[in-house]
N, C-alpha and C positions, 0 to 999 in steps of 0.2 A: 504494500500500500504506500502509494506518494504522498509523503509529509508535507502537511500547508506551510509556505514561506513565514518562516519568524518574523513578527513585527519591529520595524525599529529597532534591529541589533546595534549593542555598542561598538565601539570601536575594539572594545577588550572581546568581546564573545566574535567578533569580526577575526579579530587577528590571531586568536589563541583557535581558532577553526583552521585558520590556515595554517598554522604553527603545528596541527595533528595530522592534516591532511599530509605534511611533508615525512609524516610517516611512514608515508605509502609505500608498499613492495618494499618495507627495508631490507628484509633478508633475502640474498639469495635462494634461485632453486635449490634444495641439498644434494641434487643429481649433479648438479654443474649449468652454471650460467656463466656467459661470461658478459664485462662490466655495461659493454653497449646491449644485450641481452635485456639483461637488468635494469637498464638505464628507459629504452623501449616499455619495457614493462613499466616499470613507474609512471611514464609518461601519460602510457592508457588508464592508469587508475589514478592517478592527480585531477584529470582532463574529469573522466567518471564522477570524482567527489566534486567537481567546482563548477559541475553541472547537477549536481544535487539541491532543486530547491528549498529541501528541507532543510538543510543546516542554515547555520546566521550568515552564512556567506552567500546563501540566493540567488546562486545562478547565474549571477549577473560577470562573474569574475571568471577572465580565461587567460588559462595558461600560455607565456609569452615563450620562457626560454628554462631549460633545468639542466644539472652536471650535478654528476656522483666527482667525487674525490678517487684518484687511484685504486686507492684501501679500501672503498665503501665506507669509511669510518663516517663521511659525512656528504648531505646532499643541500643542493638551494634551489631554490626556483622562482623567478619570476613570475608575477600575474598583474593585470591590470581589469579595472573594475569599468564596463562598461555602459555603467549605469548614468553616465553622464558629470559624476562625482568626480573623475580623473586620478582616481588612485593608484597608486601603484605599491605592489606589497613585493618584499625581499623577507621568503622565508626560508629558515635553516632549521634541517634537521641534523642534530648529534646522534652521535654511538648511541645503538638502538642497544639495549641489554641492560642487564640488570645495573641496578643505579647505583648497589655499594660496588660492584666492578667498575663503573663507570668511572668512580671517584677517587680507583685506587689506579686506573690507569690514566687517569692526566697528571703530566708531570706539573708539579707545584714546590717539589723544591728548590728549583730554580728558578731566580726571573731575568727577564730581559727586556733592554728598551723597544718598546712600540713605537719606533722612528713613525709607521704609517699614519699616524696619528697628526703628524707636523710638528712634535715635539718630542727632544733629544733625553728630557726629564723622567718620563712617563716609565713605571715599568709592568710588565703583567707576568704571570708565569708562562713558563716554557711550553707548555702545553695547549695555554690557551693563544699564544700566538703560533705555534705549529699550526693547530686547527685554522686558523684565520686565513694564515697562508694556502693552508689546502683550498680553501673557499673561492680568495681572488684569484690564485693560479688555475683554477681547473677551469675547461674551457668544456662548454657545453650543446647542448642540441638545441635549434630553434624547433618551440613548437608550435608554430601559428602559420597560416596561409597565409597569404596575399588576400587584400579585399573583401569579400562579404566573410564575416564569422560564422561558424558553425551554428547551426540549430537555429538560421535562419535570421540574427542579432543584425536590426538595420541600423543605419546610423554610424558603424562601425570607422574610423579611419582606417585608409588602406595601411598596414603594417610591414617595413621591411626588416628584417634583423640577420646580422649577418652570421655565416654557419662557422662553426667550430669557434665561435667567442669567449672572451671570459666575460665574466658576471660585469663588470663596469663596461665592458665594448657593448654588451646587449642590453645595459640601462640606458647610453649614450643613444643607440640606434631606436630604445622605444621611447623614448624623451625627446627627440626628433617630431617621432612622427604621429604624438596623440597631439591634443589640442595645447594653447598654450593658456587659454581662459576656460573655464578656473584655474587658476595654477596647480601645475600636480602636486600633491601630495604622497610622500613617498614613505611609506611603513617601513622599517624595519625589524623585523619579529624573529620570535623562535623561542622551543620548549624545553627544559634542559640543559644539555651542552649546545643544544641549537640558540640557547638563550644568552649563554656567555660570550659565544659564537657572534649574535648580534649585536652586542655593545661595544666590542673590537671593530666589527664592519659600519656599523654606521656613523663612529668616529670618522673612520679613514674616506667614509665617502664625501660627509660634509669638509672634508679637505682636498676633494677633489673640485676641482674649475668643469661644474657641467652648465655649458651655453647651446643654442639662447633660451632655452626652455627649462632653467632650473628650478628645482623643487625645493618644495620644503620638507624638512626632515622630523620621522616622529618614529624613536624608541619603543617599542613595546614588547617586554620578556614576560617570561613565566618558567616558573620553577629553578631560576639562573642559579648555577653554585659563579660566585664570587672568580672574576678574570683578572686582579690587577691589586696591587698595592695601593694604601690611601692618593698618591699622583696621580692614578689611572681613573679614582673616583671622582677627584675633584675636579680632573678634565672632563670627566663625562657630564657630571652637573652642573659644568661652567656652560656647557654646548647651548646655543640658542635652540632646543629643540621646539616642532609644532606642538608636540606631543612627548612625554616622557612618564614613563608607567614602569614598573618592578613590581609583577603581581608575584606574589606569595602563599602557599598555602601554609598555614601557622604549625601545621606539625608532618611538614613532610621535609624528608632532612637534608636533600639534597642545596637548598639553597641556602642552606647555612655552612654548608664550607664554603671556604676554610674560614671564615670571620668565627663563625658561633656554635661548631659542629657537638663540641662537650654538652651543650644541653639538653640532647639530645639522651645522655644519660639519665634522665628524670623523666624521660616518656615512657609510656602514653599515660594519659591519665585513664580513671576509670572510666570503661571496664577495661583497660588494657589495650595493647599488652605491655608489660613493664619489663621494662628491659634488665635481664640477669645478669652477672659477673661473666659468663663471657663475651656479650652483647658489648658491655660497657670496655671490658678489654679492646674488642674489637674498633669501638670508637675511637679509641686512644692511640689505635695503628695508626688508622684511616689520616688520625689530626694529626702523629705524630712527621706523614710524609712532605707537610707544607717546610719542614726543616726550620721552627721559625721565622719563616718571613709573615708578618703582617697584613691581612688578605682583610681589604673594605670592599665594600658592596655600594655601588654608587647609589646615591639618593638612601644612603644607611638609614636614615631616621625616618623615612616616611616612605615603609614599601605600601603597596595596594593588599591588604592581607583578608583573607579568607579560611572558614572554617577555625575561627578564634576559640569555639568552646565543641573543640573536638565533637560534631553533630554529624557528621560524614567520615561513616570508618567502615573497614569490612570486620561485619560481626561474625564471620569464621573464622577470625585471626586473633582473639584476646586473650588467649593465655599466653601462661609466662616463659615462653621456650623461643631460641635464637630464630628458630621457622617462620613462630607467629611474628615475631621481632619484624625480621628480615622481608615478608610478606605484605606485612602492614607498611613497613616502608614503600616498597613498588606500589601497592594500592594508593597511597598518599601523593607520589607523586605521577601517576599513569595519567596521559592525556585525558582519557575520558573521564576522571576526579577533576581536571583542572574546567573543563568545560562544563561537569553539573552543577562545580558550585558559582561557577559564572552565570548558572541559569540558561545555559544554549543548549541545541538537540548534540550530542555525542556524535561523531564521525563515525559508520557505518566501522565494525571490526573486518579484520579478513577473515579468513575460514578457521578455524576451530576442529579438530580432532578428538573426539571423548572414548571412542573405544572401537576395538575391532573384534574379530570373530571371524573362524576360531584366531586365537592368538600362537597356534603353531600348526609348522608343515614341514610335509618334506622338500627338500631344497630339488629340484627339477622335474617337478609332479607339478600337475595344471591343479593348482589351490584354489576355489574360490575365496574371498575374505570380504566383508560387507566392514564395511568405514561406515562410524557415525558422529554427526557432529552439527556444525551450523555453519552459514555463511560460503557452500558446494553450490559452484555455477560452470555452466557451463563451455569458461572457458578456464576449467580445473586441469592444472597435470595433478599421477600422484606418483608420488619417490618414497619406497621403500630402502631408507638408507641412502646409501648412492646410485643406487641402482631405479632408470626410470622404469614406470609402468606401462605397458603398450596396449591391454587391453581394461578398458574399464569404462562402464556407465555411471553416470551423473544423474539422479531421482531428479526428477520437476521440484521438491518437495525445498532440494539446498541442504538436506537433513540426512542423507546418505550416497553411499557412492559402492557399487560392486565392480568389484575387481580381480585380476587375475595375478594374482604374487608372481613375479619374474621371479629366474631364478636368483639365488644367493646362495649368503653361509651367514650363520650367527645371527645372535639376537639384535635387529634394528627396528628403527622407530618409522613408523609409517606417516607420514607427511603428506599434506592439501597446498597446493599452491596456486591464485587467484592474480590478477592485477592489484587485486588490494594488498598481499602479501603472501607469506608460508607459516602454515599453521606450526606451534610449538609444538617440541617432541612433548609430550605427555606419556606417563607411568600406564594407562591402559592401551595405550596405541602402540605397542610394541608387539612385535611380530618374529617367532623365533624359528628356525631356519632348521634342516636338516631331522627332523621330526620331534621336536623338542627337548628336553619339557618348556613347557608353557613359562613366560615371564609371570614370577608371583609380584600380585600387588594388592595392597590394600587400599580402598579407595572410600572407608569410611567406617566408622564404629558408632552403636546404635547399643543403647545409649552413648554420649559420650562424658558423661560423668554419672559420679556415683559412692557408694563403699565396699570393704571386700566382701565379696562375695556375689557382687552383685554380676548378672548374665548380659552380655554384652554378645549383636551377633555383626560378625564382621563382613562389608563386602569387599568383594575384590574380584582377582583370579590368577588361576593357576593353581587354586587347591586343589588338594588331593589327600587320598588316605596316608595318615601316620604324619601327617601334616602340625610342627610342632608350631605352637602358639605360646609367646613370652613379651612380660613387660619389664623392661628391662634383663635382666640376665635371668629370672626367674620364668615355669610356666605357669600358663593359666590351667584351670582345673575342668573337667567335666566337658573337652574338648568335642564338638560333634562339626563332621566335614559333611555339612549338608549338601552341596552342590561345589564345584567347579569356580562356583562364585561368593559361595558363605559359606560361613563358619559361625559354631555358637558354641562361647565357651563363659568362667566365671574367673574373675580377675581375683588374685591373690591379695593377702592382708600388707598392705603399705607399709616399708621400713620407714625407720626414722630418718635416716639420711638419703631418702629417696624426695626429691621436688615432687608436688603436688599434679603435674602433667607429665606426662610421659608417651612414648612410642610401642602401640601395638603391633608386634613384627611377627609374620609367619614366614617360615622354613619348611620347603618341599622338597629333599632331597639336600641339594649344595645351595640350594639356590632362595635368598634372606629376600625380602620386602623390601624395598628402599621407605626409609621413613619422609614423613611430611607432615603436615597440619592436619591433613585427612585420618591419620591414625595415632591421633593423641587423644587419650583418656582421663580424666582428670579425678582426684580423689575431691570427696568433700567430707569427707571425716576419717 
């Protein structure tokens, strides 16, 4: 069903849409793509979301010009808004993955001057101008015709832009050729490390001499961890900006490094999850890599902040274990948190994998295996591993997909890949090879709290008879392997030096449960 156009979106629900769409295709196929592949790809599902009337961004905005980085580490892309407004948005997407990796692989114990800036003073970490540099140097695909716009958009100016550009040749050549009344207005955005990303590039652009058609310059980040030393701040809130915005979400922790990252040790408030002794170590790494340099956050005193009294959180993540910890962080700071509590519709996800079946075969035997999941179209590959799939249906439904397992060896993860992206390996989407056994997983405990004794039944798969059941080093009692998929057994009396949450793990054979938030048990007495 097509979503009615959002009324009167801000500029924040505007930019932070665009700022998720540059999400698009981040991950490579896991078969093998290669970077103009992937870059192709992006292109079609950018082009798909900012033709979406239902987000805050209204259809009205088309894609001009976009470039991946060598590394995929990082992408941007131009758009301009057709709507008569003459906008123009610079969106950057950072390293797509988990956000404590994120944090631990930009380098921050070095810094260096930001000469791009116009000044010799200024310093930021190594990391965040490596990324910047990847940004102005890469040189990218135009994606616009000539003359009338797609989907039929009159009024359009005829568009030239020239091919294999960098990012400032293809603002120079669309700044040319839109109108010069109203004066454009030029966004510069991004979520993440796409956000630190932009308070580097839209310095260096207001430092750039673009005639005759110059624009006015307007910042707008989300979720930014900190690019630069108190000089790098005080030059960015010195800048005449149109516009300058640092939205925040109050307990997501990525934008508090390196300025404020230790506070983080005193979260979450109730109900959780509270951060444990090795949670709190881990922060201590994380802060420890800035090597003492001093990291400010430009506009330090007055960011744009949301979710002040922890009112938006995932309530499957509050207990007290590094999972829930580590969890609740990604949920805090994941695009689609930053846009509901802006109050905009969410950017369409890509496909989703939840489970297969059966979960093993013989390796050179015609297998059938039925994928299910959300977000299956029809123009789905699917990658078993590294290995593509060559035969396989797509349901009308987007909610399943049959398939014929290529050959392999060993247990891999079975994978959906869209223009919108590649579904995450996930613990029941795995597929094991050579005729099993079946990957064990648990993928939930029912109840999940309680006291000893109490009968919990578990789901999963890959059980089987003699199937041992333990919470912590200890087992559970009264084991029963109902199915392939459950288990019903009764938890043991709680040592004293055992934490109140734990991991219910089944062993079938060699082969243990990988633990997670799905298979913690909690005592309450």
């Amino acid at each position: 069903m097509t979503k009615a156009p959002q009324s009167a979106p801000t500029p924040a629900q505007v930019t932070m849409t665009l700022s998720a769409i540059a999400a698009t295709a981040a991950t490579p196929r896991p078969s093998g793509e290669s970077l103009q592949e992937q870059l192709q790809r992006a292109k079609l599902g950018i082009t798909a979301q900012l033709n979406d009337a239902g987000l805050a961004t209204g259809s009205s905005w088309e894609l001009m010009w976009l470039a991946l980085s060598p590394d995929n580490a990082n992408l941007a892309y131009i758009a301009w808004n057709s709507d008569g407004s003459n906008q123009i948005a610079v969106a950057i997407r950072g390293t797509i993955g988990n956000p404590i990796d994120m944090m631990e692989d930009l380098d921050v114990g070095t810094v260096v001057p930001f000469t791009a800036g116009g000044s010799t003073d200024i310093a930021v970490s190594a990391g965040a101008m490596a990324a910047f540099t990847q940004i102005v140097t890469a040189r990218g695909i135009t994606a616009v015709a000539t003359g009338q716009a797609p989907g039929g958009k009159s009024g359009r100016p005829e568009i030239v832009l020239p091919s294999d550009a960098t990012l400032v040749q293809a603002l120079s050549a669309l700044l040319t050729s839109v109108p010069s009344s109203p004066q454009p207005t030029l966004y510069v955005t991004g979520h993440s490390l796409g956000g630190c990303i932009a308070t580097t590039l839209a310095t260096y652009l207001q430092a750039q001499t673009i005639e005759p058609n110059t624009p006015r310059l307007a910042l707008v980040t989300f979720a930014a961890p900190t690019a630069g030393l108190k000089s790098f701040a005080d030059y960015v809130d010195a800048r005449p900006w149109s516009l300058n915005e640092r939205w925040v979400n109050t307990y997501d922790l990525v934008p508090r490094a390196w300025s404020e990252l230790l506070t983080a040790k005193s979260w979450y408030p109730a109900p959780g999850p509270t951060a444990n002794d090795e949670v709190k170590v881990l922060l201590s790494v994380i802060d420890g890599l800035r090597k003492g340099n001093a990291y400010v956050q430009p506009g330090a005193g007055n960011p744009k902040t949301v979710n002040a009294n922890y009112s938006t959180y995932d309530k499957a993540l509050v207990n007290q274990t590094t999972a829930d910890f580590l969890g609740q962080v990604a949920f805090q700071h994941a695009n689609s948190t930053y846009l509901t509590l802006l109050g905009a519709p969410v950017v369409p996800a890509g496909p989703v994998v939840t489970s297969v079946s059966p979960t093993y075969g013989q390796g050179g035997k015609s297998v059938t295996v039925t994928i299910k999941g959300s977000g299956f179209s029809q123009d789905s590959v699917v990658d078993f591993g590294p290995i593509p799939c060559a035969v396989f249906d797509v349901d009308a439904s987007g909610t399943q997909i049959i398939a014929t397992a290529p050959d392999g060896h060993g247990v891999v993860d079975v994978r959906v890949t869209t223009m919108l992206g590649t579904s995450p390996a996930v613990p029941l989407g795995r597929f094991a090879y050579d005729g099993g056994p079946a990957p064990v997983v648990v993928s939930g405990v029912s109840p999940r709290s309680g006291t000893a004794g109490t009968q919990v039944t578990i789901s999963g798969s890959g059980f089987a008879a003699g199937a041992a059941v333990r919470i912590k080093d200890v087992a559970l009692s009264s084991v029963t392997v109902v199915s392939p998929t459950q288990i019903t057994a009764k938890v043991p009396l709680r040592r004293p030096e055992w934490p109140k949450t734990m991991d219910i793990t089944v062993t079938v054979g060699v082969a243990t449960s990988p633990t997670g938030p799905a298979d913690e048990f909690t005592y309450t007495g």
